[in-house]
N, C-alpha and C positions, 0 to 999 in steps of 0.2 A: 375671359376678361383678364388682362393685364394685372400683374399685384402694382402698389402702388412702387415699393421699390425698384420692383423692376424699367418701371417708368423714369424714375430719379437714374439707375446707371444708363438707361438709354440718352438722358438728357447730355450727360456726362460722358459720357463717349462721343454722343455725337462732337460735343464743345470740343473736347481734347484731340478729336480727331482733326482739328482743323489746327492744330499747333504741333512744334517739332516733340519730339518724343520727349525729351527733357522735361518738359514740363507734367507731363504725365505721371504722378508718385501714390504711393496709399495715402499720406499724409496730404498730400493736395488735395484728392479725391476727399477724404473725411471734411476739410476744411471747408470744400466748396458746399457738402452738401449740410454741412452745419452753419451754414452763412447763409445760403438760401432758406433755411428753415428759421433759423430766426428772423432777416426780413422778409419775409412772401408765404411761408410756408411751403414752398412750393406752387404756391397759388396765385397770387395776386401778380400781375404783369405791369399793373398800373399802379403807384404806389396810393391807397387811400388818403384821402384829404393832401395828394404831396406831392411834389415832381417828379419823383424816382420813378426808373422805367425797368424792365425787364425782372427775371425771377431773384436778383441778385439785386436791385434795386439802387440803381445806378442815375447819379445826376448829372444833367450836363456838365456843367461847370466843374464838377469833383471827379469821380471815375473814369466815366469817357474821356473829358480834356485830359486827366494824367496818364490814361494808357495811352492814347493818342502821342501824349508829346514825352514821355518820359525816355529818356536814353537808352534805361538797358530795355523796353519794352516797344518801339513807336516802332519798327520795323517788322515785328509780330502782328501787334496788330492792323499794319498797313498789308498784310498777306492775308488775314481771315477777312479782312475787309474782300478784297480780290475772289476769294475764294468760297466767298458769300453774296458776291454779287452786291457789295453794299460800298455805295461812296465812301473813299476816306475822307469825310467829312464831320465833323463835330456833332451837329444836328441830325445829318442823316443817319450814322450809328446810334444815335441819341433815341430816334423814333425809330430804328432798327430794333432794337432790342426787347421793345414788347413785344414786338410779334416772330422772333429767331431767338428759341433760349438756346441754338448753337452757339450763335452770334455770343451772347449775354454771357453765356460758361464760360468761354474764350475770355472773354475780356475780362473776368472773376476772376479767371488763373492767371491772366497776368496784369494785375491789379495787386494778385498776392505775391506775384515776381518782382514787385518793386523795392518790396521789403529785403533790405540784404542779409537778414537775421533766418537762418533756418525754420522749417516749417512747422509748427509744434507738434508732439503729440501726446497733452497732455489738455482736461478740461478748461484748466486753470490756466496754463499756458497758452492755448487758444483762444481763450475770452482776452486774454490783455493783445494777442495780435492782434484777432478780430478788430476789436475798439480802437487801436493804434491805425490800422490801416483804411478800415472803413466812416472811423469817426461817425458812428450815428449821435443823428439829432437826439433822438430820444431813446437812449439805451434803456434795453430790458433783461439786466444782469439774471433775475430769475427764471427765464425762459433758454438761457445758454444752456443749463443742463441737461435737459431734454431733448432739447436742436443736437449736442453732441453727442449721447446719448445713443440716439437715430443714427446719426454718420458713423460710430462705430456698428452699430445692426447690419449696416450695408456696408461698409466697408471693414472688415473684422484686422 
C-alpha cells in the first residue's frame, strides 16, 4: 500500500511536471501541499456545499479565470491545458479539475505565480499569502498549523 505522503509527492510531481522547471521550488512544493490540506485535505475534489472544484479548490470565476487570463501566467497555463488534453477554456478546466489533480497542481502553482512577492517559508508568513491569494470564503486560521505542519513532514 502506498503511504499517504507518498501519494501527495506523486500528485505533485505529476502537477509540476507539466510546468517549466522554474516553477518547481521546496517552498512551492510546502505551499502547495499546505493549501491542499487546508482546502480538501487532500480529499475532497468537489468542494462540500460550494462550487470549488479540484484538490486545491478552485472557482470558476476566481482561480481558473485568473490563471487563465493573468499576464505573467495565461501562457502556462494554455501549455498544461495542451499537454492535458484539456480545452483552453474556462468551464472546461473548470470541470477538469476534479477529476486531473495534475491539471488542479498546475494551475495552484501558478495561481501562487501571480503573486510577485516571494514564496514564504515561514508558518506565519504562509497563512497571510495563503489568504492574500486564495481569499477563502471561510477562512480557518486554526487548522493552518497543521496543513503547514504536514508540508514541512513532506517536504523538510
Amino acid at each position: 500500500m502506498t503511504e499517504p505522503n507518498e501519494k501527495i509527492r506523486a500528485i505533485l510531481d505529476a502537477g509540476l511536471d507539466l510546468l517549466a522547471e522554474k516553477y518547481d521550488t521546496d517552498n512551492a512544493r510546502r505551499m502547495l501541499v499546505a493549501i491542499a490540506m487546508q482546502e480538501s485535505n487532500f480529499w475532497h475534489r468537489r468542494q462540500i456545499k460550494g462550487p470549488a472544484r479540484g484538490l486545491w479548490q478552485f472557482e470558476l470565476t476566481g482561480g481558473v479565470w485568473g490563471v487563465m487570463n493573468f499576464r505573467t501566467t495565461s501562457n502556462a497555463a494554455r501549455e498544461v491545458c495542451e499537454l492535458t488534453d484539456t480545452e483552453f477554456e474556462s468551464k472546461a478546466v473548470y470541470r477538469a479539475l476534479e477529476h486531473s489533480d495534475a491539471l488542479a497542481c498546475a494551475f495552484a502553482r501558478l495561481l501562487l505565480w501571480t503573486d510577485p512577492k516571494p514564496l514564504p517559508d515561514s508558518e506565519e508568513q504562509a497563512w497571510l499569502y495563503y489568504s492574500r491569494i486564495w481569499r477563502p470564503g471561510k477562512p480557518h486560521p486554526g487548522r493552518w498549523g497543521s496543513c503547514w505542519n504536514r508540508a514541512i513532514e513532506i517536504y523538510p
